[in-house]
C-alpha positions as CSV (number, residue, x, y, z in Angstrom):
1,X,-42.9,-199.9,149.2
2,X,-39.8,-201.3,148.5
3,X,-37.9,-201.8,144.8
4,X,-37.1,-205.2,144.7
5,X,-33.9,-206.8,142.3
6,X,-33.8,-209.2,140.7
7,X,-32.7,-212.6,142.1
8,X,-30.4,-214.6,140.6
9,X,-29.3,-218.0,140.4
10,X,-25.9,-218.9,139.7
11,X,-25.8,-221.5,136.8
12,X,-23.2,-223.7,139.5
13,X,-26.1,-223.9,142.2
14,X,-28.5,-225.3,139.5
15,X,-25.2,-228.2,138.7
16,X,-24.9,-228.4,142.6
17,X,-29.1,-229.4,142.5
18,X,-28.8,-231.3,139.2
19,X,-26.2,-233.6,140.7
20,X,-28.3,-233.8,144.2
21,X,-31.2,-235.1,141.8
22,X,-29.0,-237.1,139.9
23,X,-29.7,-235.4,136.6
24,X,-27.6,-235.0,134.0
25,X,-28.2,-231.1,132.6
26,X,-27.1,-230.3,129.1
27,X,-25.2,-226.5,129.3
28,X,-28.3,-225.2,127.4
29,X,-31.2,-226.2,130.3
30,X,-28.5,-224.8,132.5
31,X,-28.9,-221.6,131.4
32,X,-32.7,-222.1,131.4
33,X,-32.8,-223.3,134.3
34,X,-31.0,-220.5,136.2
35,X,-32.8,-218.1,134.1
36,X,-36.3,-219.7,134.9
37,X,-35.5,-220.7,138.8
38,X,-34.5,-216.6,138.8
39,X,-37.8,-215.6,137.4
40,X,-39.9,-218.0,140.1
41,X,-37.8,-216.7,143.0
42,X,-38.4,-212.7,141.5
43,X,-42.2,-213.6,142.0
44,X,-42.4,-215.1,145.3
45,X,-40.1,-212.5,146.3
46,X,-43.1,-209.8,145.2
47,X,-45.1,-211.2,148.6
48,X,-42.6,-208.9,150.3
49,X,-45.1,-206.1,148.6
50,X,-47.9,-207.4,150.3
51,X,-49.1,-205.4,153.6
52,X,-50.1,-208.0,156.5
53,X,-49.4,-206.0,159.8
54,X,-52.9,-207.2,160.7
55,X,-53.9,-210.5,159.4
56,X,-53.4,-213.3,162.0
57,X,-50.9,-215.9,161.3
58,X,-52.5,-219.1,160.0
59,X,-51.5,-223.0,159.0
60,X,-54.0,-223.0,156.3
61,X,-55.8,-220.5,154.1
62,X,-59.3,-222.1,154.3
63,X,-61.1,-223.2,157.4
64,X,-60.5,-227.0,157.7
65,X,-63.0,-229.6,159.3
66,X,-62.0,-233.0,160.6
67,X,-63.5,-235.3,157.9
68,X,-63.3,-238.9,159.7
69,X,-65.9,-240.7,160.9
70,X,-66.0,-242.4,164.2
71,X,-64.2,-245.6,164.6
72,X,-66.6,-248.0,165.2
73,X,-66.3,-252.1,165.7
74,X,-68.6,-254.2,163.2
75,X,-68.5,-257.4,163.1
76,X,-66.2,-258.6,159.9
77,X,-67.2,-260.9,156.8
78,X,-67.7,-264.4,157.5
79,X,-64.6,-266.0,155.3
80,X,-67.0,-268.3,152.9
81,X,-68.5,-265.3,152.3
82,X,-65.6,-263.0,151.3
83,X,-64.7,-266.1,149.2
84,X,-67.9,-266.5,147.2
85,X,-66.5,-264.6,144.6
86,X,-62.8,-264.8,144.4
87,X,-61.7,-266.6,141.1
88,X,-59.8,-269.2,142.9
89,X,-59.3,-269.7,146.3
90,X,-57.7,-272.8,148.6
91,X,-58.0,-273.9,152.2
92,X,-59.9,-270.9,153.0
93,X,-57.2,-268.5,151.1
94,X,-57.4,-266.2,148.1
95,X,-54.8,-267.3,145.4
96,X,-53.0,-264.8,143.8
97,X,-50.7,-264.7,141.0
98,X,-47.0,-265.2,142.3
99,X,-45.3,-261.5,141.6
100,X,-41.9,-262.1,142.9
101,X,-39.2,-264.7,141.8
């Protein structure tokens, strides 16, 4: 097994991502930042540890099912219908409150 180091993050890479994400970092969450982003990056680097010379590559970790249903044509709602309970409707329309100016 190999001793891993610690990773670190250099407190100008977490500015170079602040200012990609438009976020405006005090120098104190900088240093957190880097510290914390170092500590994350330690633990996914401790998969390294794990031995998987014989477990099959996969896309998911549980077996997955298709869960549609089969498309099939209905018939749709007759309009008078669909209108019966709207709270206002006209020539065959819902209204709707008017959202943009």
């Amino acid at each position: 097994m190999e001793i891993l180091t610690k990773m670190k993050i250099t407190k100008n890479e977490v500015i170079n991502v602040s200012k990609l994400a438009r976020l405006d970092l005090s120098t104190e969450l900088i240093d957190k930042f880097a510290d914390q982003v170092g500590n994350i990056l330690d633990y996914v680097d401790t998969l390294k540890q794990v031995d998987t010379t014989n477990i099959s590559p996969t896309s998911h970790s549980i077996f997955l099912i298709n869960a549609f249903r089969d498309d099939i044509q209905h018939d749709h709602l007759d309009r008078t219908l669909a209108l019966k309970n709207a709270p206002q409707e006209e020539d065959g329309y819902f209204v709707v409150p008017k959202i943009i100016n």
